[in-house]
MDAnalysis code that builds the backbone (N, CA, C; Angstrom):
import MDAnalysis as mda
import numpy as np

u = mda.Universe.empty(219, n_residues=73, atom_resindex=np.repeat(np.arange(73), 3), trajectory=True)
u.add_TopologyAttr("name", ["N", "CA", "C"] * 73)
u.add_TopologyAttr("resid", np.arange(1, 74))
u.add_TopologyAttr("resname", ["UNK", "UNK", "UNK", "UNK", "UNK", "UNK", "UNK", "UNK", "UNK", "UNK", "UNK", "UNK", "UNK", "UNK", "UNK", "UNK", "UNK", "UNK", "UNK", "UNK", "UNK", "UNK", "UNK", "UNK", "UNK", "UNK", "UNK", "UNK", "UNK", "UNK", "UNK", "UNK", "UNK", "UNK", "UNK", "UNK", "UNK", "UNK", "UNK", "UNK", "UNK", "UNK", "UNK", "UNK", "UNK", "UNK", "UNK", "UNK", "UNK", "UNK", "UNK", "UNK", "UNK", "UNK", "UNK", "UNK", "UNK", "UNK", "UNK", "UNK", "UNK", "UNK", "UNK", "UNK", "UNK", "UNK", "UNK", "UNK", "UNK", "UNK", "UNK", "UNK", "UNK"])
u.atoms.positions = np.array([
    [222.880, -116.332, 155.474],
    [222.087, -115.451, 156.316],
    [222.765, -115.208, 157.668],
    [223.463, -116.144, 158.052],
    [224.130, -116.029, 159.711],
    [225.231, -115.064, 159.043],
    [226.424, -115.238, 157.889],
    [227.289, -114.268, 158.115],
    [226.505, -112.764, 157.976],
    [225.173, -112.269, 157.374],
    [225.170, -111.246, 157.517],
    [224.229, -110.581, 159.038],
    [223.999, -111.674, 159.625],
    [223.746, -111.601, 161.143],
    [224.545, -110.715, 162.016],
    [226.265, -111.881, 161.415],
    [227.338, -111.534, 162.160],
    [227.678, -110.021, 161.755],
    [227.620, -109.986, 160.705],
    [227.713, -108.716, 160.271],
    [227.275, -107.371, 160.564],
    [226.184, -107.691, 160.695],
    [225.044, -106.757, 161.275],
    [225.354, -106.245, 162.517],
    [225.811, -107.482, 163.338],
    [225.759, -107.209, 164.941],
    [227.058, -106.583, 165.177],
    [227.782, -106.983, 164.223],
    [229.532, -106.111, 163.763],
    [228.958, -104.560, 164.120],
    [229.029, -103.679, 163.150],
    [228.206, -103.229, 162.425],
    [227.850, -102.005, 163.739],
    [226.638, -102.758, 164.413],
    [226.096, -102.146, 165.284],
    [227.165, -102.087, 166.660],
    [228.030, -102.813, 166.678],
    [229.035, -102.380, 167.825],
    [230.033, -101.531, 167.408],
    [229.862, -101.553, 166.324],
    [231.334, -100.972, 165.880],
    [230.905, -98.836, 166.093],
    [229.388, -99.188, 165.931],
    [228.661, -98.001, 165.478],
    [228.556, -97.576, 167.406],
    [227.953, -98.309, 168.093],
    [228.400, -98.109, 169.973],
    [229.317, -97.650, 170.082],
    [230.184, -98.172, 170.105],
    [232.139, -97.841, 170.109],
    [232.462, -96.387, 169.771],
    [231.803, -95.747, 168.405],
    [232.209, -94.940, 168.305],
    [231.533, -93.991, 168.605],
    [229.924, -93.941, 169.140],
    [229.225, -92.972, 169.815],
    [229.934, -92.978, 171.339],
    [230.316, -93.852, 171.943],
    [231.004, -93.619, 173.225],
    [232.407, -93.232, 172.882],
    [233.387, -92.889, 171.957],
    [234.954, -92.337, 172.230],
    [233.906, -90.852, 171.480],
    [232.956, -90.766, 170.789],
    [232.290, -89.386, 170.343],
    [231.957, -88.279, 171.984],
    [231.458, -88.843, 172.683],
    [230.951, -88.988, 174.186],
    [232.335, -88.175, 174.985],
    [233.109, -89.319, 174.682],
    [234.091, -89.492, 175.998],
    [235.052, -88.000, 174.963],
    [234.941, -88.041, 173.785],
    [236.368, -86.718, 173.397],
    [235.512, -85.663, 173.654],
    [234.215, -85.205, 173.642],
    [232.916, -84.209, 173.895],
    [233.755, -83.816, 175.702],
    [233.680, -85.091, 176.380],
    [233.443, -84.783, 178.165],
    [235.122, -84.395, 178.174],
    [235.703, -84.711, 177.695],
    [237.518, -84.693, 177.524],
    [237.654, -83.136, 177.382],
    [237.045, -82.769, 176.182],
    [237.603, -81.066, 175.653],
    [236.531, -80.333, 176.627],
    [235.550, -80.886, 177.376],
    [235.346, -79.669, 178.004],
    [236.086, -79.344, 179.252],
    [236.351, -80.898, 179.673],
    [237.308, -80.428, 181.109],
    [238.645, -79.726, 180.748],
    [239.225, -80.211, 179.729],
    [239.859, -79.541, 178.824],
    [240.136, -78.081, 179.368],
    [238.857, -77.300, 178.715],
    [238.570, -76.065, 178.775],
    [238.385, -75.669, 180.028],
    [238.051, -76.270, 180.934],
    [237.560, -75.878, 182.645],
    [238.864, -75.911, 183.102],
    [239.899, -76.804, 183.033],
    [241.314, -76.749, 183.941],
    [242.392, -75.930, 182.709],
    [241.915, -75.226, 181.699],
    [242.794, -74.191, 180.973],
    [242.223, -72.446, 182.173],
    [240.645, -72.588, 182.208],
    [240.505, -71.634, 182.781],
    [240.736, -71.451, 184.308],
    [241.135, -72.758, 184.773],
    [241.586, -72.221, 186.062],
    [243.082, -72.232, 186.263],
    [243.406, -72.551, 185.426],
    [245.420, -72.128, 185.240],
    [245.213, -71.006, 184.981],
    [244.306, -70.053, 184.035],
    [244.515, -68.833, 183.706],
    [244.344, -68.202, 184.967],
    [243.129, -68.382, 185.354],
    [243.055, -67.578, 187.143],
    [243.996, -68.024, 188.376],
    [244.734, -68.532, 188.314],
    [245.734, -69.384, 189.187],
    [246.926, -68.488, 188.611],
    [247.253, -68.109, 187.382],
    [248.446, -67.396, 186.863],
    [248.025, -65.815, 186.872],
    [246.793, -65.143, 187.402],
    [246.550, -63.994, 187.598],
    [246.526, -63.973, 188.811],
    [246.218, -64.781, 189.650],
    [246.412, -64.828, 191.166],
    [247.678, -64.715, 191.528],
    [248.596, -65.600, 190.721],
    [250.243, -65.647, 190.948],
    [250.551, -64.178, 190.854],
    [250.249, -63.800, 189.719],
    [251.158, -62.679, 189.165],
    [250.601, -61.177, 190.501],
    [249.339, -61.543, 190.799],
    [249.079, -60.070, 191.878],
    [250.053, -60.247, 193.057],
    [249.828, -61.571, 193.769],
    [250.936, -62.441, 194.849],
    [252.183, -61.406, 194.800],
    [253.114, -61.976, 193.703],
    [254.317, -61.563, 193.550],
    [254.471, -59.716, 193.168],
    [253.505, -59.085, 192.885],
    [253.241, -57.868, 192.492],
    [253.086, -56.946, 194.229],
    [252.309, -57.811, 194.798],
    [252.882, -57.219, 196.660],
    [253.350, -57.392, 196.957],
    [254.213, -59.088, 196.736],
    [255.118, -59.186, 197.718],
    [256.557, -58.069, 197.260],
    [256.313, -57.825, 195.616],
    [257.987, -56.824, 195.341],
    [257.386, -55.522, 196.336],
    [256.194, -55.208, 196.080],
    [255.632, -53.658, 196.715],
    [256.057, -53.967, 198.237],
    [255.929, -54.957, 198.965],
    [256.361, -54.413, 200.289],
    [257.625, -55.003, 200.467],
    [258.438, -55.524, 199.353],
    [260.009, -55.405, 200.130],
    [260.362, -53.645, 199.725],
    [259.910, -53.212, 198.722],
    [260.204, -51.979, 198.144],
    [259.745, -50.886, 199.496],
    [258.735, -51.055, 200.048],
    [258.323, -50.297, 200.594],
    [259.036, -50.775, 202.390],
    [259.499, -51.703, 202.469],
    [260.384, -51.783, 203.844],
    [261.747, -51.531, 203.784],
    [262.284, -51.012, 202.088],
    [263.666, -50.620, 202.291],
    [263.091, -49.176, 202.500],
    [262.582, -48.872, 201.693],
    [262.168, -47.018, 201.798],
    [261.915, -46.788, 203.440],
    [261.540, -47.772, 203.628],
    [260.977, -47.470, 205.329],
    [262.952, -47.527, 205.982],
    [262.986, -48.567, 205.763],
    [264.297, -48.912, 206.047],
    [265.560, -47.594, 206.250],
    [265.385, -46.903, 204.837],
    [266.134, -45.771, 204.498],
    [265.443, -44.513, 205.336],
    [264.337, -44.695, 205.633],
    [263.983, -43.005, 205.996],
    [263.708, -42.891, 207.319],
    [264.107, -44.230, 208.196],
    [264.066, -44.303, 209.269],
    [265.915, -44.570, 210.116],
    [266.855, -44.177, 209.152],
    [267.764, -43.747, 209.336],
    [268.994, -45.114, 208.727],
    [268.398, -45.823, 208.617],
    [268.889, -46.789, 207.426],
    [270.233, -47.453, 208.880],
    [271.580, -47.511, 207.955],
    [272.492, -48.286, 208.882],
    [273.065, -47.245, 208.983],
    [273.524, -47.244, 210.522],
    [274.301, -45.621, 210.951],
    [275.232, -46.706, 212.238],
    [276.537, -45.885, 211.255],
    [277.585, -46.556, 212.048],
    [278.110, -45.126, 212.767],
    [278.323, -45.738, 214.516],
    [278.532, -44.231, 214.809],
    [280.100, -44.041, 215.368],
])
């Protein structure tokens, strides 16, 4: 009767154990999913960043050029 005590109480931890890594992979894939979606908005933020910064070197050579550029006299 005691080994199926031991057993039992086996049993029931073994059955804990795996409702908490059930728990903990549940809280895992959602942060998961929360720091995938803020890399995605962090890599659309990047990409506008670098999308002005080419627009105003582009737009300070044009300035550059139409304001008489390099004039050797």
């Amino acid at each position: 009767m005691e080994d199926y005590m031991k057993l039992e109480d086996e049993v029931y931890s073994i059955k804990n154990r795996v409702i908490e890594l059930e728990k903990s992979s549940a809280i895992s894939h959602v942060e998961f999913l929360s720091v995938k979606n803020d890399l995605s908005d962090i890599k659309a933020s990047l990409s506008w960043v670098i999308k002005l910064i080419i627009g105003a070197l582009i737009l300070a050579i044009i300035g550059f050029a139409l304001g008489g550029g390099l004039v050797i006299v």
